[in-house]
N, CA, C and O of each residue as an XYZ file, in Angstrom:
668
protein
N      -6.658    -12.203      7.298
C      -6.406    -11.593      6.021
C      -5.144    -12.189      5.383
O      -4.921    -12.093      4.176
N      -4.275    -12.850      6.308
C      -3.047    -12.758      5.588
C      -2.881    -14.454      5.059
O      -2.090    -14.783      4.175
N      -3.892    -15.532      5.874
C      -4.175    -16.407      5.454
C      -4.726    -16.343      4.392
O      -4.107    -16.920      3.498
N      -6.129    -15.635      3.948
C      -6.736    -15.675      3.194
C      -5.630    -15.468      1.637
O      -5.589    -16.195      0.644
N      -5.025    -14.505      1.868
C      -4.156    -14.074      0.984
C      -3.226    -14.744      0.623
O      -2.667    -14.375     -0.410
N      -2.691    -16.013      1.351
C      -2.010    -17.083      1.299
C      -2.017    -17.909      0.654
O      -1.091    -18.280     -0.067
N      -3.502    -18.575      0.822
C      -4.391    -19.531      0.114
C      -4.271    -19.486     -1.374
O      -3.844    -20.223     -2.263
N      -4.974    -17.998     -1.243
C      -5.495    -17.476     -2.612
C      -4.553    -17.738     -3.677
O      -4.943    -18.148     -4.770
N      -3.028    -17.471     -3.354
C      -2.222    -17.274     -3.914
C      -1.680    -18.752     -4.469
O      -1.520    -18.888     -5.682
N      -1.441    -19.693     -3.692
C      -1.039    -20.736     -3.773
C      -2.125    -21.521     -4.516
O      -1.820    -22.547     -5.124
N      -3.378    -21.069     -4.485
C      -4.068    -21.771     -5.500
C      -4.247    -21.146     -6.930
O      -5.073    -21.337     -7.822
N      -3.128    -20.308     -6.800
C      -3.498    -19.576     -8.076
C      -2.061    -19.875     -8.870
O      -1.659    -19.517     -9.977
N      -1.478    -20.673     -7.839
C      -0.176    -21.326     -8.304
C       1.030    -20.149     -8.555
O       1.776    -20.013     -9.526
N       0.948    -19.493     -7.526
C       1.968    -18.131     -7.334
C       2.826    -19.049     -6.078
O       2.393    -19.546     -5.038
N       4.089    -19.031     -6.614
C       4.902    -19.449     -5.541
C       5.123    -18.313     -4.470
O       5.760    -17.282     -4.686
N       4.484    -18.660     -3.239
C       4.347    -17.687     -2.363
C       5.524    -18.771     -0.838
O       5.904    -19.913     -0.580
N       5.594    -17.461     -0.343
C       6.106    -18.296      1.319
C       5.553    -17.555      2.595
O       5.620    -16.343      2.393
N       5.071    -17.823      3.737
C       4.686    -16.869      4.568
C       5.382    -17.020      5.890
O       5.715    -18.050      6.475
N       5.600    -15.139      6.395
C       6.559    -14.973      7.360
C       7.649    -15.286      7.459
O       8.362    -15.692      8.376
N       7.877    -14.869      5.437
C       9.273    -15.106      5.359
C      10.862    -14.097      6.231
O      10.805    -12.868      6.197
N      11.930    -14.682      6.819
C      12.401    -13.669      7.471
C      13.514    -13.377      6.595
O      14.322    -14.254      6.288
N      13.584    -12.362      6.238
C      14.155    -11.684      5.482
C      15.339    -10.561      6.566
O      14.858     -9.723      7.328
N      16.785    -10.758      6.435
C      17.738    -10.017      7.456
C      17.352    -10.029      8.632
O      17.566    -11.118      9.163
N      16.750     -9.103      9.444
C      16.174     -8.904     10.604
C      14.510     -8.884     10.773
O      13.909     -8.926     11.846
N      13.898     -8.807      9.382
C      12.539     -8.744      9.476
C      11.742    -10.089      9.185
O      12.121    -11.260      9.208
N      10.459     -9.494      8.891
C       9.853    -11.311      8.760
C       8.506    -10.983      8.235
O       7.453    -10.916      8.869
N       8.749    -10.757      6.766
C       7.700    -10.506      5.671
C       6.282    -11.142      5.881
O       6.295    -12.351      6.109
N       4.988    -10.481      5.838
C       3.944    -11.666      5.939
C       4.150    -12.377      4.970
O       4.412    -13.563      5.166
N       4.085    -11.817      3.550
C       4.433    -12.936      2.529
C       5.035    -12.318      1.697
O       5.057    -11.099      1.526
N       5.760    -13.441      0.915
C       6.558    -13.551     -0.063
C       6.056    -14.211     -1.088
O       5.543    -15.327     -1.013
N       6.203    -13.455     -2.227
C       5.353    -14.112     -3.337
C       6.491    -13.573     -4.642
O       6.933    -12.433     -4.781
N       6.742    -14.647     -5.403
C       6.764    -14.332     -7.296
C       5.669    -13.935     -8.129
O       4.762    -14.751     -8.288
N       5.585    -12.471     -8.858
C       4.826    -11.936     -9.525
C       5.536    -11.426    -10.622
O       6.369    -10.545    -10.411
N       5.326    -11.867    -11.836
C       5.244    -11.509    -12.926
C       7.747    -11.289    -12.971
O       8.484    -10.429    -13.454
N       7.989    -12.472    -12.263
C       9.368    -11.938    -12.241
C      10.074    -11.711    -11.073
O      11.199    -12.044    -10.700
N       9.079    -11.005    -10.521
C       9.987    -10.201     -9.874
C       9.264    -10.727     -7.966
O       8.077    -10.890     -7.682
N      10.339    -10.850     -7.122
C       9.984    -11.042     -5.574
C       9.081    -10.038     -4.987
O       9.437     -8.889     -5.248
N       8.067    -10.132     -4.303
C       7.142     -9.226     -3.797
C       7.240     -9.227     -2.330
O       7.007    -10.377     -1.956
N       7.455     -8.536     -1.437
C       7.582     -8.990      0.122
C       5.967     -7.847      0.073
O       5.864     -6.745     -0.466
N       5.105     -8.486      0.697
C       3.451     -8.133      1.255
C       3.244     -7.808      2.358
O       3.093     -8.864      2.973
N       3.080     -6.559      3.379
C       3.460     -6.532      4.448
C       1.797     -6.199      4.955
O       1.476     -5.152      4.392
N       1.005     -6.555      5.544
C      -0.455     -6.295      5.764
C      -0.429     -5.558      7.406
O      -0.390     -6.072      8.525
N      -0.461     -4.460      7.047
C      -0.747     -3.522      8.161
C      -2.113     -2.924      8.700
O      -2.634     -1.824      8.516
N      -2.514     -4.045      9.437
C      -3.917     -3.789     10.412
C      -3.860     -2.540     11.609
O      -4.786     -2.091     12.284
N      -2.436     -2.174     11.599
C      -2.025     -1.050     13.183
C      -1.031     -0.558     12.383
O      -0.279     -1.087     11.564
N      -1.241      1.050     12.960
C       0.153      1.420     12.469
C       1.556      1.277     12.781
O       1.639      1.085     13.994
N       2.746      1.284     12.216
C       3.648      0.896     12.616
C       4.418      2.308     12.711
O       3.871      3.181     12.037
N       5.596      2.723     13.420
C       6.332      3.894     13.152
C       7.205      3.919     12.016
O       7.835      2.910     11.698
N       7.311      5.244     11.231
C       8.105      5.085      9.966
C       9.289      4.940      9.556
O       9.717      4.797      8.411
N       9.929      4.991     10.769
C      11.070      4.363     11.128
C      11.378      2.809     10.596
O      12.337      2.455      9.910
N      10.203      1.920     11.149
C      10.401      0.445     10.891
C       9.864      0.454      9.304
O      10.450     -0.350      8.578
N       8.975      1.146      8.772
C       8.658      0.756      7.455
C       9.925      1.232      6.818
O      10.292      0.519      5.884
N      10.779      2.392      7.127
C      12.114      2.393      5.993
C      12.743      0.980      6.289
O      12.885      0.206      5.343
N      13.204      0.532      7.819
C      13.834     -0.389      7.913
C      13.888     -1.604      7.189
O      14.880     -2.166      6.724
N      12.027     -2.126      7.134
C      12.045     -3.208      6.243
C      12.047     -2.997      4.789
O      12.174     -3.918      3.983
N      11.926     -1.963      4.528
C      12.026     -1.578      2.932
C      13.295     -1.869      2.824
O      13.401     -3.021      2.404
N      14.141     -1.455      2.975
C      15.993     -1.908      3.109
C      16.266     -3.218      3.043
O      16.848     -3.840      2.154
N      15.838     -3.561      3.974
C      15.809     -5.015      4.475
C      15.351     -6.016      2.898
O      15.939     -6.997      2.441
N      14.369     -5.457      2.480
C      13.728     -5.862      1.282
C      14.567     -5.435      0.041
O      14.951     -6.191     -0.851
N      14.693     -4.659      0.097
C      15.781     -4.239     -1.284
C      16.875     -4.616     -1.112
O      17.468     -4.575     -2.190
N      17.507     -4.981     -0.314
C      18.864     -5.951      0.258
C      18.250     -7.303     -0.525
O      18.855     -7.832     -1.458
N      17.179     -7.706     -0.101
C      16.797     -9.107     -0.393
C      16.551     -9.092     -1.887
O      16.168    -10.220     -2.200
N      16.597     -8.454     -2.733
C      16.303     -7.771     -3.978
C      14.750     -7.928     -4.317
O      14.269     -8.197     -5.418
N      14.031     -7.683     -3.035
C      12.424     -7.830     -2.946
C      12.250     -6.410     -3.392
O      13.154     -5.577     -3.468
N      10.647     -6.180     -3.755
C       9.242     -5.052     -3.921
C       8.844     -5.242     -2.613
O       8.820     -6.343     -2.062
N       8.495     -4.078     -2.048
C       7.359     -3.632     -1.265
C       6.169     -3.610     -1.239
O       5.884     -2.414     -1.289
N       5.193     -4.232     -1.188
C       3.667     -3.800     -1.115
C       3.142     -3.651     -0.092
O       2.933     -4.722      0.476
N       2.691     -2.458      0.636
C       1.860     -2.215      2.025
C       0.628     -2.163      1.672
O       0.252     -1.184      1.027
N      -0.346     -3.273      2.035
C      -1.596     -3.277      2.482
C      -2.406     -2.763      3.361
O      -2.089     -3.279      4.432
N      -3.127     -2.161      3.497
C      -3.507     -1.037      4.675
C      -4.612     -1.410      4.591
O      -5.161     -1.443      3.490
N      -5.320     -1.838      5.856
C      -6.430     -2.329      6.293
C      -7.378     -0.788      6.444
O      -7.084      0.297      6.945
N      -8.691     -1.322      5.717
C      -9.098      0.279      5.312
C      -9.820      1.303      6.574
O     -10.019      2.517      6.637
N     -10.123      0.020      7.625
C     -10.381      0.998      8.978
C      -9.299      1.862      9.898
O      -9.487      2.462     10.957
N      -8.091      1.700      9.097
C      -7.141      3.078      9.503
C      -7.447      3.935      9.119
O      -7.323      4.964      9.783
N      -8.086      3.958      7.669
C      -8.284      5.440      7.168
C      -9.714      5.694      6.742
O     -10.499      5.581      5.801
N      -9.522      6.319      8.654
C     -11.161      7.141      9.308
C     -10.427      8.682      9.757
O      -9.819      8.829     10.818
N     -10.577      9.543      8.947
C      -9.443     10.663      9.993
C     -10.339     10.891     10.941
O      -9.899     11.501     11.916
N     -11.651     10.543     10.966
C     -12.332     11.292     12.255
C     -11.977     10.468     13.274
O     -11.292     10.926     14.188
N     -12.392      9.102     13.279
C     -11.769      7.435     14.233
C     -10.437      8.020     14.378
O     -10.605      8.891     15.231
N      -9.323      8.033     14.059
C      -7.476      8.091     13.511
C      -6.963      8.801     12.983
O      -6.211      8.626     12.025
N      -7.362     10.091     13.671
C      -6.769     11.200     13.200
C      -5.064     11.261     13.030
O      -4.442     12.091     12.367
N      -4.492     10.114     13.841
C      -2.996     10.590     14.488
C      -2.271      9.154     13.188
O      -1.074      8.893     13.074
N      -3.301      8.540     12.477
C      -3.147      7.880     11.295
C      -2.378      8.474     10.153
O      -1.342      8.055      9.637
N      -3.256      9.774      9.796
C      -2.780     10.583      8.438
C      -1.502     10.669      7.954
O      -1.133     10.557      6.785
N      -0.665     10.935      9.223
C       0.789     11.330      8.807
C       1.266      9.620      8.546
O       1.953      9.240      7.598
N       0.901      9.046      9.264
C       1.535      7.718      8.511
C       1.545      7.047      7.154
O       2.416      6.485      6.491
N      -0.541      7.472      6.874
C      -1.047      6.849      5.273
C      -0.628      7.542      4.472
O      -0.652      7.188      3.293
N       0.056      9.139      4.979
C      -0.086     10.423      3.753
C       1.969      9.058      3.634
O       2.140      8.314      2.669
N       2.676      9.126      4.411
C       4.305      8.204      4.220
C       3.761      7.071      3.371
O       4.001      7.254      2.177
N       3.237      6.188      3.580
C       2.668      4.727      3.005
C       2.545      5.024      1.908
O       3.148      4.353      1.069
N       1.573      6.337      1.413
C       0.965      6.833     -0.198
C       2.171      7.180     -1.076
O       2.559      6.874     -2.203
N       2.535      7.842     -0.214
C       4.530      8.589     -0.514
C       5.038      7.921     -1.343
O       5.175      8.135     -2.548
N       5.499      6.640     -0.402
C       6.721      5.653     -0.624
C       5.743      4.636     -2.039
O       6.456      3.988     -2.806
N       5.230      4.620     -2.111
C       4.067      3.830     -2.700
C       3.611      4.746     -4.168
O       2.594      4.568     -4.838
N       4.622      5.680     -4.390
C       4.376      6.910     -5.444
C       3.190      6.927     -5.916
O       2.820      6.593     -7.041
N       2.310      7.499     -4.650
C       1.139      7.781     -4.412
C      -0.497      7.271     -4.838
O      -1.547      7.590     -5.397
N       0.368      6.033     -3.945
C      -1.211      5.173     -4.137
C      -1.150      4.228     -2.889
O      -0.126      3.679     -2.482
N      -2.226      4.135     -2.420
C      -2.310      3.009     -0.956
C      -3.068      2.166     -1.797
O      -3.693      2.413     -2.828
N      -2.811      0.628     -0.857
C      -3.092     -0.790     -1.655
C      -4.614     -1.495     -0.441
O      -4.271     -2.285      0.438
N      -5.525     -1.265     -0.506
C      -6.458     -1.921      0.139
C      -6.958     -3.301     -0.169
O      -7.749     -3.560     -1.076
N      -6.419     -4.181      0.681
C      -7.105     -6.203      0.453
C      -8.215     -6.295      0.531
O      -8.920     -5.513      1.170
N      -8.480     -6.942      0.112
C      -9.966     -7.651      0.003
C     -10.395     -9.102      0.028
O     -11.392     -9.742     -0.307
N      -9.028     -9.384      0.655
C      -9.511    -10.737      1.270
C      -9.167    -11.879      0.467
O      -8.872    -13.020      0.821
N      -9.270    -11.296     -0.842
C      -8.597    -12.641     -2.045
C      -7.136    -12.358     -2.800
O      -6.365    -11.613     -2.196
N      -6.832    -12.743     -3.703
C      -5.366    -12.105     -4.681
C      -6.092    -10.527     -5.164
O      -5.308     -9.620     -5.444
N      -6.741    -10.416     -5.197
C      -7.028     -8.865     -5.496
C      -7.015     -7.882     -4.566
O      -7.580     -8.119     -3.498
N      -6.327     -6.489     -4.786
C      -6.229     -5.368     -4.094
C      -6.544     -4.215     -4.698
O      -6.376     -3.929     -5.883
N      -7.021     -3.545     -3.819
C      -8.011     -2.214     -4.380
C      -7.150     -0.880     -4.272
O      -6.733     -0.616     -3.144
N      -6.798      0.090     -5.423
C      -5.498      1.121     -5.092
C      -6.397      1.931     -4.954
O      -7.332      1.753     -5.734
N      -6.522      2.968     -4.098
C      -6.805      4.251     -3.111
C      -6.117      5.485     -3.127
O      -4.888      5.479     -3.192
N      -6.514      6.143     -3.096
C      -5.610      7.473     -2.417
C      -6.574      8.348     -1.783
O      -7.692      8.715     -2.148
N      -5.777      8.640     -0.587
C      -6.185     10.083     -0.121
C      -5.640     10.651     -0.356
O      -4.513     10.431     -0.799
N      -6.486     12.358     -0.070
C      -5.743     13.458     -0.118
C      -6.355     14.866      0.795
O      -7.217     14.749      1.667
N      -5.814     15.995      0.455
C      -5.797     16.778      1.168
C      -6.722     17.641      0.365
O      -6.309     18.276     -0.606
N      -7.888     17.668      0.734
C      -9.013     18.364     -0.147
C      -9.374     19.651      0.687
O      -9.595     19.588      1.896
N      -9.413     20.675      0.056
C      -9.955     22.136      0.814
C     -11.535     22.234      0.931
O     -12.231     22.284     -0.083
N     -12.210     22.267      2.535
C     -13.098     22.782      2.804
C     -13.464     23.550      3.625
O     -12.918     23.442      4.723
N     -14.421     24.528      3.471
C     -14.765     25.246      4.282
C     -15.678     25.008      5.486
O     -16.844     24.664      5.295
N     -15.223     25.167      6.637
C     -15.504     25.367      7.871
C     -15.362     26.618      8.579
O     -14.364     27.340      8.575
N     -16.573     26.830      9.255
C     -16.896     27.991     10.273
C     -16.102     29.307      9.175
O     -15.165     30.005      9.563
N     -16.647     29.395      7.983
C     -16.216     30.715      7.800
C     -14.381     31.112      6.955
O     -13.847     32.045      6.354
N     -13.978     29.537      7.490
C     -12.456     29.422      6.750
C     -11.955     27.717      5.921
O     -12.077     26.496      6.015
N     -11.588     28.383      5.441
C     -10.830     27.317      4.337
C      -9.777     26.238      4.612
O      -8.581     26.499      4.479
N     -10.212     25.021      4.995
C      -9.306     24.020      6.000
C      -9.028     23.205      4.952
O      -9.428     23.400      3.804
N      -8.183     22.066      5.405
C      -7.710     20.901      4.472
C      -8.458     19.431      5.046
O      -9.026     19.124      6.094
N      -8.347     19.187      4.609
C      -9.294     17.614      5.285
C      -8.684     16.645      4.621
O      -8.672     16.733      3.393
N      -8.216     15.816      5.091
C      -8.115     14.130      4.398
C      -9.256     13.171      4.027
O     -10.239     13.035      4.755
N      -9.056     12.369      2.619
C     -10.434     12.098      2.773
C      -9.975     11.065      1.446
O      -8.952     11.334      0.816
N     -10.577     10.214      1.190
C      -9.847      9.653     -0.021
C     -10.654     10.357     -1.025
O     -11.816     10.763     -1.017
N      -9.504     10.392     -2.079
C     -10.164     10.781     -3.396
C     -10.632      9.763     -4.168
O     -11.430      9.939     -5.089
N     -10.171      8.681     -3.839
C     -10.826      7.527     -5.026
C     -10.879      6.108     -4.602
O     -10.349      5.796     -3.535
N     -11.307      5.461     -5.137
C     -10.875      3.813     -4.579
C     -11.067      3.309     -6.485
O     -11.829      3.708     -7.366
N     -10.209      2.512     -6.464
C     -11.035      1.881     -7.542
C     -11.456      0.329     -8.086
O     -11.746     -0.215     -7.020
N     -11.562     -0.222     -8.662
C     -12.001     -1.829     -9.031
C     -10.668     -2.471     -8.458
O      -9.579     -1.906     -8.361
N     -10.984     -3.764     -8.101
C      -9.808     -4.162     -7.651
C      -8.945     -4.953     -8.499
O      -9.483     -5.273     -9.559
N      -7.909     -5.307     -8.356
C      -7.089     -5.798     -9.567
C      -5.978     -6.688     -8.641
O      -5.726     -6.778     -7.440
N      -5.461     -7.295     -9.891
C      -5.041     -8.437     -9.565
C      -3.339     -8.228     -9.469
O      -2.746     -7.664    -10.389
N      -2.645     -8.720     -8.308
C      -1.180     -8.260     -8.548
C      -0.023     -8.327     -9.570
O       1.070     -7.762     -9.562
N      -0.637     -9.265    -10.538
C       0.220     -8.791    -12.040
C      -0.015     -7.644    -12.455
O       0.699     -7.214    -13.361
N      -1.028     -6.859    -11.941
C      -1.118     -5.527    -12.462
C      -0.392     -4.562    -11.910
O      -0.618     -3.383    -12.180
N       0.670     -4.973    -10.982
C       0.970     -4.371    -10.502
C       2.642     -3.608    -11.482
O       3.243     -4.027    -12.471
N       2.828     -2.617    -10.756
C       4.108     -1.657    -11.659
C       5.162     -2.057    -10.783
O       4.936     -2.124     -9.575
N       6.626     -2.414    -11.391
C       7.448     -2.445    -10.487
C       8.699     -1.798    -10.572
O       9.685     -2.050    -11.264
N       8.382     -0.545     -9.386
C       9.781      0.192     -9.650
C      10.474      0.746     -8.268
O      10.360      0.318     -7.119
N      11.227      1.838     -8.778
C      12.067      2.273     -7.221
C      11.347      3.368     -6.878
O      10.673      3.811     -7.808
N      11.245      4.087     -5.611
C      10.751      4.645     -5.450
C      11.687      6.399     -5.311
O      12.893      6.603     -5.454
N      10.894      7.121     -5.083
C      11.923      8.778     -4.730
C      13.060      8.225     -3.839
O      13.975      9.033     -4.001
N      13.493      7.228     -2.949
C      14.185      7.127     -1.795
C      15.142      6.033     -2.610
O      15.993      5.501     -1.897
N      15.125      5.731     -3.648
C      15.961      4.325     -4.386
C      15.368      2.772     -3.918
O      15.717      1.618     -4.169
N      14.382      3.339     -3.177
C      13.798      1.557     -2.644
C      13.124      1.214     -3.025
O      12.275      2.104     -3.008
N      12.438     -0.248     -3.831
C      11.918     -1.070     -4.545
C      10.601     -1.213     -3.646
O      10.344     -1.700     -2.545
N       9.814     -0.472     -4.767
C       8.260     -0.377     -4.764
C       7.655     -0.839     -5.443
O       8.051     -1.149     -6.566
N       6.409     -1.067     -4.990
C       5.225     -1.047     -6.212
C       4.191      0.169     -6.939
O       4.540      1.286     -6.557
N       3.464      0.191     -7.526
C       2.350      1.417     -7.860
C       1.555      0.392     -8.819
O       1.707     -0.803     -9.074
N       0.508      1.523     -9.299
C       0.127      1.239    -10.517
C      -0.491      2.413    -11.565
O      -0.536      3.515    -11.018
N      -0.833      2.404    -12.546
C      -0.910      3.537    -13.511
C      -1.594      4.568    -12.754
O      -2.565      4.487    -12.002
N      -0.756      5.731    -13.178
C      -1.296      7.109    -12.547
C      -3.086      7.414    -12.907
O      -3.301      8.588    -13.210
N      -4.106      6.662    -12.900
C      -5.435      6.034    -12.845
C      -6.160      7.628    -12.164
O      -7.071      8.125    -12.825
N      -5.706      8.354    -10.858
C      -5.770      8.842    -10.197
C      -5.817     10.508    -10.690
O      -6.560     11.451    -10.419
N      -4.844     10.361    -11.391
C      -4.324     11.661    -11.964
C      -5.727     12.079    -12.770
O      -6.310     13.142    -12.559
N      -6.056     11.339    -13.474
C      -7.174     11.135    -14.242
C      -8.116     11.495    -13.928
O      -8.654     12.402    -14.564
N      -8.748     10.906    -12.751
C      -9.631     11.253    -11.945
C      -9.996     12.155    -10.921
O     -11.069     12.431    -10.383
N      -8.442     12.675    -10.743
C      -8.749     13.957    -10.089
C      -8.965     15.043    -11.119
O      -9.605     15.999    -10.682
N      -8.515     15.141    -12.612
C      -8.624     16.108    -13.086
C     -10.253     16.853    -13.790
O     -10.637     17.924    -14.262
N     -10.983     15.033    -13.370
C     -12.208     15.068    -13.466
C     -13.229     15.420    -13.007
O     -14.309     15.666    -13.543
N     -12.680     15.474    -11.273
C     -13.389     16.098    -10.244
C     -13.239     17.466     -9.903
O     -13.990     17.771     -8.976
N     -12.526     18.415    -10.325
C     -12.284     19.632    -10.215
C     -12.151     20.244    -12.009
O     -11.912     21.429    -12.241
């Protein structure tokens, strides 16, 4: 994936670098978008949230953006249940949107959430995504700080929209 994403980029004439090491860490890639430094971190396993503040720091030191890619077979809560608390941090920091690859310069924004259903008689919460949508290209991307002061990405509250559609 992270080749693929490499390629893509460099033929799309995005000055990219890969496994760039940045302070103590070592970005999968580094890319110029629209301005501004992007550090791309493609997370196939989860990591503890500990190390994702770390390299976020690490990155905003470097006066990099964050983008976490989340490989979409983490988020099975039935497969990875012990996942949630990590994707619900990722969505967080990410002012609430997860970034799913697809293999080329395009990424697909997601969210789960915590939807109420009933089971056996009572009213539970379930994780589950609420949306996925078309995939888009990383100039589309928003670039700002996040609740914590650390340099994120997002993209238009798309979501908001669509949840108000479904209920």
């Amino acid at each position: 994936m992270k080749y693929d994403l490499y390629w893509t980029l460099i033929e799309a004439g995005i000055y990219v670098d890969m496994e760039k090491k940045i302070g103590s860490t070592r970005t999968d890639i580094l890319a110029e978008i629209n301005g501004h430094t992007l550090a791309i971190e493609i997370q196939n396993t989860p990591i503890p949230i500990k190390s994702i503040i770390r390299r976020m720091r690490e990155h905003y030191a470097y006066g990099a953006y964050t983008l976490w890619l989340i490989n979409e077979n983490l988020i099975q809560p039935k497969k990875y249940p012990r996942n949630l608390k990590w994707l619900n941090f990722i969505q967080t920091i990410q002012n609430g949107v997860l970034f799913l690859p697809t293999g080329t310069s395009k990424i697909i924004p997601a969210r789960i959430d915590n939807s109420l259903i009933l089971k056996s008689n009572q009213i539970v919460a379930d994780k589950k995504f609420l949306l996925k949508t078309s995939p888009i290209e990383l100039d589309e991307l928003q670039f700002e700080k996040n609740y914590a002061g650390l340099n994120t990405v997002t993209v238009d509250e798309w979501w908001l929209q669509a949840y108000a559609e479904i209920i």
